[in-house]
N, C-alpha and C positions, 0 to 999 in steps of 0.2 A: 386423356388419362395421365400421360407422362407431366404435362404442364401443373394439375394439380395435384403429383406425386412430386414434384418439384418444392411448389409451393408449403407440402408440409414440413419435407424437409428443412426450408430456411424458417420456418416456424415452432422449429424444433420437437415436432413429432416423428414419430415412428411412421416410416414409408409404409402406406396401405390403411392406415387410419384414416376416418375421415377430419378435413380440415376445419378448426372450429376458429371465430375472431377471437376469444380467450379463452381457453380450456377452463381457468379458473374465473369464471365471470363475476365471485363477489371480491375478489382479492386483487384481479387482473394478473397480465403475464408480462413478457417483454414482447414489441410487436414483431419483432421475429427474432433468429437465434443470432444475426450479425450484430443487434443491438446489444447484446449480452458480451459476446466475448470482446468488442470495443470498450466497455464500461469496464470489462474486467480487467484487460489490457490500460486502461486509463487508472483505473484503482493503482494497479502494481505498479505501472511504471507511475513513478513521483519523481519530486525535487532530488531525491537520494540519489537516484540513477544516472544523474549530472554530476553531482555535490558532492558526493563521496567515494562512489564507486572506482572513479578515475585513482582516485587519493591515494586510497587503499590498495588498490594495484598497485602501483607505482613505487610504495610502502613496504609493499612485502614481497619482493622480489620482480617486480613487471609482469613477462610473460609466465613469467614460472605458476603466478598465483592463481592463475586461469587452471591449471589444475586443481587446485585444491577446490574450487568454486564450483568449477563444473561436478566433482564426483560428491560434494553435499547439495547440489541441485540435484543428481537423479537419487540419490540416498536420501532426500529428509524434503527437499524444497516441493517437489513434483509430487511427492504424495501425501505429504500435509497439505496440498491446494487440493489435492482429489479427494481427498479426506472431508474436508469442508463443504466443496461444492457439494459433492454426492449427499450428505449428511442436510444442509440445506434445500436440495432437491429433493429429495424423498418425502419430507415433511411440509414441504411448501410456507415455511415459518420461518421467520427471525431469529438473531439470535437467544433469545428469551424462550422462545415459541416451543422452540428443538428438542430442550430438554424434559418434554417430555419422555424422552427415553428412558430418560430418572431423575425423576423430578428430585432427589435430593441432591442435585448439583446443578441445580440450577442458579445456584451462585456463579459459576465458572458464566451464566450469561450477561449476569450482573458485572462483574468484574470487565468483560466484554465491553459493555455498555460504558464504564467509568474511562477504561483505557480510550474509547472514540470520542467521546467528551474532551478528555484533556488534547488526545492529539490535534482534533476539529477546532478547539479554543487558537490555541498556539499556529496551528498549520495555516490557518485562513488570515492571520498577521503575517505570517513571509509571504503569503498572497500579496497581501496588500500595500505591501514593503515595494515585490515587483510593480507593480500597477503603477505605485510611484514614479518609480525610475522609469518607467513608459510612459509617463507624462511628459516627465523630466527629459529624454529623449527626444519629445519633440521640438527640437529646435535645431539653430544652423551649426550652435559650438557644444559639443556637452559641458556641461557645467563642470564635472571633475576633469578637465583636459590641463589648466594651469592650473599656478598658484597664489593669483595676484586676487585673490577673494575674500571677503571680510572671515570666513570663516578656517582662512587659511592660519598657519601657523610659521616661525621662522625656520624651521626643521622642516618646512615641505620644499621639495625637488622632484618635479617632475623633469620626465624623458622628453620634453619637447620644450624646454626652458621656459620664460617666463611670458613672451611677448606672444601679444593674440593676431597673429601672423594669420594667412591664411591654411586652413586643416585639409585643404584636399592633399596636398604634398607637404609631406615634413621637409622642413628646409635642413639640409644636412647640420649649419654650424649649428643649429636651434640644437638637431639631438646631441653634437658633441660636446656643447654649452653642458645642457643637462648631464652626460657621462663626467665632464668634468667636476659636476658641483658633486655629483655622487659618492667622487672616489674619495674626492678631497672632505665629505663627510663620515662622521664616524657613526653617526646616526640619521638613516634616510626615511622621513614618512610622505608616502605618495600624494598626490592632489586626491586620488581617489578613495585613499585610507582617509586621510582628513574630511574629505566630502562625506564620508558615510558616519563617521565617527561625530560630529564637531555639529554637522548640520543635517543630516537625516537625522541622526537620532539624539544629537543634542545630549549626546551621554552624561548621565552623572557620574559619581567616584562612587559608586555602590549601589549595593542591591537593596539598602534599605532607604538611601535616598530618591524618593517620588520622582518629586520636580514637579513639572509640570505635564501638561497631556498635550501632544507633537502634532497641534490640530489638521496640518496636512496627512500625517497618518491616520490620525482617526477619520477625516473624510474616506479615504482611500480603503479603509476597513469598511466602512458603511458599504462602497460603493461595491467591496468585494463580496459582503453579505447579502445584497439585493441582487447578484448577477448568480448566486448562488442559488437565492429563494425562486426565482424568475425562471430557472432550468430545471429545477424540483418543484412546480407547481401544480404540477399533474403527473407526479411521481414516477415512476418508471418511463411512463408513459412519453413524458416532454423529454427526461434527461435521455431517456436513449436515442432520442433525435436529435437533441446537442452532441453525444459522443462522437456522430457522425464527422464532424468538426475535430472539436477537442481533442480526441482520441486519434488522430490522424494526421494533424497539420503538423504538431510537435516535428514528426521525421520529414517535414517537408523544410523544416527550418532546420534540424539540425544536419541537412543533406544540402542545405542552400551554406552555414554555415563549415562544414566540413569541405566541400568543392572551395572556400574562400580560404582557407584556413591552411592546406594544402600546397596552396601556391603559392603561399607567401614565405620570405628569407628564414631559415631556422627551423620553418615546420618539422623536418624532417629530424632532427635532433630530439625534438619536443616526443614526438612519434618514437623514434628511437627510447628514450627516457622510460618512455610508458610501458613499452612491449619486451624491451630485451630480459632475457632471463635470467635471473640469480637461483638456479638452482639449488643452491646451498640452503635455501632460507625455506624448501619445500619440508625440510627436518626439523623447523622451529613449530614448533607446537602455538605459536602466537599467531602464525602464517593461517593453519586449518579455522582455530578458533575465530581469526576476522571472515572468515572464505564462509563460514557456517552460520556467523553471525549477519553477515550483510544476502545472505539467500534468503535467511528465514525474516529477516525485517523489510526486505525490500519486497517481498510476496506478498505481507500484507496479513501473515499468520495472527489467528488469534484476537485482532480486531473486532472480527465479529461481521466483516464489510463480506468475506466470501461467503459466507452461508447465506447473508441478507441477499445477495445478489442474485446466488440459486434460485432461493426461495420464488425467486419469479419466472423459474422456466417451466416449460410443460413439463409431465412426470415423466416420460422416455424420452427426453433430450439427453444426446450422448456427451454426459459430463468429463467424463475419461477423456474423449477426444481435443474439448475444450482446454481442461487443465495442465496437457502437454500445449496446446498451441501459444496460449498465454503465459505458462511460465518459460517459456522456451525464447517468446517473445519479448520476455519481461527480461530475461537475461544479455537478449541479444542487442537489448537497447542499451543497456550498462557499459557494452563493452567498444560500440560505435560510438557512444557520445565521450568516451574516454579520448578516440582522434579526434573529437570536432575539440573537446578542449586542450589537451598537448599540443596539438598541433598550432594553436594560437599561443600557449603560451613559451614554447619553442621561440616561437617568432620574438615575443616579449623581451624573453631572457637575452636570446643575439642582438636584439637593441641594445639593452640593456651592457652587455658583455660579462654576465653572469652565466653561475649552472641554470639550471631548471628546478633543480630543487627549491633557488630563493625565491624563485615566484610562483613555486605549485602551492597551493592551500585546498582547504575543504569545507564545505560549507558554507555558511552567510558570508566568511573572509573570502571564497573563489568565486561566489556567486555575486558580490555585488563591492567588492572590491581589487583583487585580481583582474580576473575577467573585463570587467568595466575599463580598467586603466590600459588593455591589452588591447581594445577595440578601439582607443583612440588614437592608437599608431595608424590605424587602416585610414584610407581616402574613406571618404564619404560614411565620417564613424556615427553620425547619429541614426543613418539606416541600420547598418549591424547591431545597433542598440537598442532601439526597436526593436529588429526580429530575435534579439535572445532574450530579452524579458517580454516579448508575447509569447515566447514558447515555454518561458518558463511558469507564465501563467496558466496557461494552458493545460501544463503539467502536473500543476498547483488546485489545479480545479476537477480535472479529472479524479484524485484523490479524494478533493473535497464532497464533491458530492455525495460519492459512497458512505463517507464519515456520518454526513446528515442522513442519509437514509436508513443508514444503520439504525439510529437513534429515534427515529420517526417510526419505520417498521413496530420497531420492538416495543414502544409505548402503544401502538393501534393495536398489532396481535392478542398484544396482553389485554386491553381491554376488549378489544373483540366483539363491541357492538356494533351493528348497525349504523348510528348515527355518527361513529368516528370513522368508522370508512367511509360513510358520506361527505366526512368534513375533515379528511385527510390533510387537507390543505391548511386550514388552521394551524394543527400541529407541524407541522412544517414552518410553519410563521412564526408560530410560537417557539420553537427549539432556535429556527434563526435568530430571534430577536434576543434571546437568552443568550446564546453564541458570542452575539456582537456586545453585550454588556459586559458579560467576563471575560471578553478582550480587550475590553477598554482598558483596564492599569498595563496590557503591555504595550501600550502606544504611549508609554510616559518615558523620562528620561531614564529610567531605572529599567524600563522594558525588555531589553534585551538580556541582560542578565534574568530576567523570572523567562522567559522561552527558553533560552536554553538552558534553563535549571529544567524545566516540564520535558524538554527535548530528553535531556540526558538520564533522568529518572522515571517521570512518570510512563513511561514506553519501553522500558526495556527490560528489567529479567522479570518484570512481570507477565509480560506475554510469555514466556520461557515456560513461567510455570501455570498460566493458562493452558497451555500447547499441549503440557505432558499430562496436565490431569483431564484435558479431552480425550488426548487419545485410551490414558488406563481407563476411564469410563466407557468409550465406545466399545474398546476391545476386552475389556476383561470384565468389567459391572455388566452391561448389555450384552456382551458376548460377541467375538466373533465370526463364529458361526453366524449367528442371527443377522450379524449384520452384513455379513458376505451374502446371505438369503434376500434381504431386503436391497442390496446393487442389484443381485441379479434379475431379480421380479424389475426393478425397475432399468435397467438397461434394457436385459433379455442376453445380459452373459457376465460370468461372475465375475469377482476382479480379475489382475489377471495374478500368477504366484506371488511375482516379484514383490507386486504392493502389498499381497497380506501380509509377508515377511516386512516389509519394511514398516505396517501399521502395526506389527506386531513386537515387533524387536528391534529394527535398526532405526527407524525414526525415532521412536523413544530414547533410544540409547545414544543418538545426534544432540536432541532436545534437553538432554539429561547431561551431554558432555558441555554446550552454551553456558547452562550455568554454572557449573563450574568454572568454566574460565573467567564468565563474568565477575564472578567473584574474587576467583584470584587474579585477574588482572583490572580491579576499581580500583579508581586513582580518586582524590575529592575535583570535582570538577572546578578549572579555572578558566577566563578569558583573559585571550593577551596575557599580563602582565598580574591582574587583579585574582585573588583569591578568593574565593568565597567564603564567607565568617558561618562557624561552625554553626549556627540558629539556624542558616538559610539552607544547608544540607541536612537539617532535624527534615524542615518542609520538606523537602526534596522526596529521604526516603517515607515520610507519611503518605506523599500520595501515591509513589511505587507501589505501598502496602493499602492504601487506600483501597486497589482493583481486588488483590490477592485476597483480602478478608472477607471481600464478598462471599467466599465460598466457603469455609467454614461456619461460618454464621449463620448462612441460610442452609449448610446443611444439619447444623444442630437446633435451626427451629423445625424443618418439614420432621426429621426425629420426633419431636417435642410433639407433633401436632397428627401424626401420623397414627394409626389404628396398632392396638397392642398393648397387650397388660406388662410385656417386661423388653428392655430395652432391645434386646435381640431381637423380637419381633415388629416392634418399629422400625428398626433400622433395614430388614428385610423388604417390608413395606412403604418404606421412604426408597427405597430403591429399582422397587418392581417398576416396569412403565406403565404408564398413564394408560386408560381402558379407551381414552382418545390416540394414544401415539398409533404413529404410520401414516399410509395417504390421506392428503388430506381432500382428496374426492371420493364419494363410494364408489363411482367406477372404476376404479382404481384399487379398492380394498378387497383382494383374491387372498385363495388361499387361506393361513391361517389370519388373514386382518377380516374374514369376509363377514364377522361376528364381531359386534365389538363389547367386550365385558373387561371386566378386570383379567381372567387368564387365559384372554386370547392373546396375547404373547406374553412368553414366561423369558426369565433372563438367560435360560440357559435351555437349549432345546433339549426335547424328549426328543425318545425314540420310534415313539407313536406318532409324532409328526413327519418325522425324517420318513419313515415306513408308507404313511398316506402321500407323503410327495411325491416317493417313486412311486406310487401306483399311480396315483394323479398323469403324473411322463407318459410312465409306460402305457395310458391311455390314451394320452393326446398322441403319443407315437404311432401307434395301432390305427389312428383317425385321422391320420397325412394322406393327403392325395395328391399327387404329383411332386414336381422336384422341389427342395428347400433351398432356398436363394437368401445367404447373407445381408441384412440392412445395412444401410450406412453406418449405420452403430452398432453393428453386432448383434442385433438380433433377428427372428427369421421370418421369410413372409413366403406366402403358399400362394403360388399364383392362380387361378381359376383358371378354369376351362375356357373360358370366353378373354381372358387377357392374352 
């Protein structure tokens, strides 16, 4: 008895259920509930929680900024993930699928769909970028360690001068050689800056010059979209068995890299650099704005990937419990991978005989410039090179997948026959192969400049104002009432206050403070030295607005197509839910889903319902026998006589 109350458990039922191999057998589920919250744990934590998160600390006062981060995680980050999971669990749908709830906003899934697109194009190129440089790793010298290389430049000075000595030990006069050429330059560009500039990416002078296509990149795209298609082939199904991997080695490299990073000369200053506090800068209004802006981007809001992900647990899996363990997770990765990187680049900088400041960066510049030229002070740097760009891949793919399945979901739901859930796979093949085509112009010389134009527009205050026109829908179009009713049917206990408040007023008003600041703190975005020419920032913000207009549009066509002689009553009707919304099993549909018409759920409850619930209680109360024993998840199980 215990053994198969065990078993539901990690299968994400309700203790006392009996245990089924897919509760949803045409749609399928996750094969239990630890492949779920790996996957989710792998969505949230990305490339960001290396790349930037360090950065930003470090930026805005060190320790000090760990406050402002932590009080918009439990205010805005924690319950816009419970928001989503819950929202995609209940309905067992996509994000397309969901809104049914009201169907005239169902643009907000659309827009959804356009933001995972752009980010899936672009994101699976810094994939592929690392993959590289894990090729490139394997050998006995790293290629960026000097500077005697055709793609070097007479402005390059590296920290270990010029002679290809042996790398397990830097010979002392080699790094004083190099300090010397340093000071006595007034302009330093590293072997590693040139290696990534000059011959990874073969840069052009602009974003409207092409060039040519960087054929080692684009191998290395291919080889990252087939390692993509190959783990999503049997959709939930295979990738929740890769996350086993994925989703867990990352900390085994970045604890292999932190125990190295630690004992080396300097760590401890780098460490220092990151952590010490500037309290003063807790009063800057710039400080809260990035604290609020890297929770809600680094969680993964709004994408559309946490509801997808839902959508495949059984329907009393304890979401609540999930979405504290993974954003909690998700934060605590941010802030250990902030020592594994200070702590190397400490080390750099006291080579060097520099601050920390001139060698901390963010981004593509810390990820495979920085970093890279950090690891080739260590003995035995092609190993450490290795293990940071397999963990970054790792990191990079964990993401990835969600991206694609997002997009897979929500093409199969919507169509919803039969033979496309038979031939799932296909679309998966087909969305990859599509993927890998409109990634091809950013594997050219100009490439880098069009990613981080997509980086720094197409993803950003567009999800902001995805985020807040879910939430005013869920909570105030659907009601929340209704939708406090519809957790608690599906946990078996309602939210708890903190979050209705926060779904109802302080997330919003979080969600609502991002963009403003985004707004008043947009700068035109530049690399390096290079400015972007006004045409390539028109692109920029089209496709920011490309997601957002999705919802307008599709809500003044359901208006347009919706029942009703005069506008008021279409738009009443475009906004009721769907006579399909709610569970999406009949065992499952109790209560007022237990009929399904057009006003079996209305947007705002009556009192005739409220009134038949409590009788509904007050009868299953009166029909308890013996004691009430708490579930794992909060709901109640009546043990028999015979247990």
């Amino acid at each position: 008895m215990e053994e198969k109350q065990f078993s539901g458990i990690l299968n994400g039922a309700v203790p006392g259920e009996p245990v089924k191999k897919d509760e949803n057998s045409r749609r399928g589920n996750w094969g239990n509930q630890i492949e779920f919250v790996l996957t989710s744990v792998g969505y949230a934590v990305g490339l960001g929680n290396v790349w930037r998160f360090p950065y930003l600390c470090y930026r805005n006062g060190g320790g000090a900024f760990m406050f402002p981060y932590f009080i918009m995680l439990v205010f805005c980050g924690i319950p816009l993930f419970f928001l989503e999971l819950s929202f995609g669990q209940f309905t067992s749908l996509g994000c397309l699928g969901v809104w049914k709830v009201s169907p005239m906003f169902k643009g907000v899934g659309y827009g959804m769909m356009v933001v995972s697109t752009y980010i899936g194009i672009y994101y699976n190129v810094v994939i592929c970028i690392a993959f590289y440089y894990f090729f490139m790793s394997m050998t006995n010298l790293l290629p960026w360690t000097y500077c005697n290389n055709p793609w070097n430049t007479p402005d390059c000075t590296g920290v270990l001068g010029t002679s290809r000595a042996n790398t397990t030990f830097a010979n002392v006069s080699a790094v004083m050689s190099g300090l010397t050429e340093i000071v006595n330059r007034t302009k330093r560009t590293s072997p590693s800056e040139e290696y990534w500039r000059n011959y990874v990416l073969n840069i052009s002078d602009g974003i409207g010059n092409f060039g040519e296509v960087r054929l080692p990149i684009l191998g290395c795209l291919a080889v990252s979209w087939v390692v993509v298609f190959l783990c999503l082939i049997r959709g939930v199904k295979s990738s929740g068995k890769v996350v086993y991997f994925t989703a867990t080695f990352p900390y085994v490299v970045l604890t292999i890299l932190f125990i190295r990073g630690i004992t080396l000369e300097g760590a401890v200053s780098g460490i220092k650099y990151y952590l010490t506090p500037q309290w003063e800068k807790i009063l800057d209004a710039k400080v809260w704005g990035d604290a609020a802006s890297q929770i809600f981007y680094s969680l993964g809001c709004a994408w559309g990937g946490l509801i997808t992900m839902a959508s495949y647990n059984k329907f009393h899996n304890n979401c609540f419990r999930d979405s504290i363990i993974i954003s909690v997770t998700n934060c605590g990765t941010s802030v250990y991978a902030g020592f594994v990187i200070f702590s190397i680049l400490g080390f750099m900088a006291h080579h060097l005989g520099v601050d920390v400041s001139e060698v901390a960066d963010h981004g593509p510049g810390l990820a495979f410039v920085a970093y890279p030229e950090a690891l080739t002070l260590l003995p035995i740097s092609p190993l450490w090179s290795l293990l940071f760009f397999f963990m970054l891949i790792l990191l990079g793919l964990g993401t990835q997948f969600c991206l694609l399945e997002t997009l897979v979901t929500a093409v199969v739901d919507e169509i919803g026959t039969d033979w496309i859930i038979k031939n799932k796979t296909y679309v998966t093949l087909g969305v990859a192969i599509i993927g890998f085509l409109l990634g091809v112009p950013l594997t050219t010389q100009a490439g880098i400049y069009w990613l981080l134009l997509m980086d720094n527009y197409a993803a950003s205050f567009s999800l902001v104002v995805i985020s807040c026109i879910m939430c005013i829908c869920i909570m105030y179009v659907y009601g929340h009432k209704n939708y406090f009713k519809d957790v608690e049917m599906m946990l078996g206990f309602p939210p708890p206050i903190f979050f209705r408040i926060c779904w109802r007023f302080v997330s919003p008003f979080i969600i609502t403070f991002i963009l403003i600041f985004t707004v008043i703190q947009y700068k035109p975005i530049t690399y390096n030295d290079y400015v972007y020419p006004s045409w390539s920032l028109v692109i920029g913000f089209a496709m920011a607005l490309s997601s957002v207009i999705c919802i307008p549009i599709y809500a003044l066509f359901k208006i347009a197509v919706s029942e009703g002689s005069t506008f008021l009553e279409r738009l009443k009707n475009s906004v009721k839910p769907d006579p399909d919304w709610g569970p999406a099993l009949q065992e499952h549909r109790k209560g007022r889903y237990a009929t399904t018409g057009p006003e079996s759920v209305e947007v705002c409850p009556l009192k005739e319902d409220l009134k038949d619930e409590g009788k509904e209680k007050l009868k299953e109360t009166e029909d308890e026998i013996g004691l009430t024993i708490p579930g794992s998840n909060g709901s109640t199980l009546n043990p028999s006589p015979s247990a």
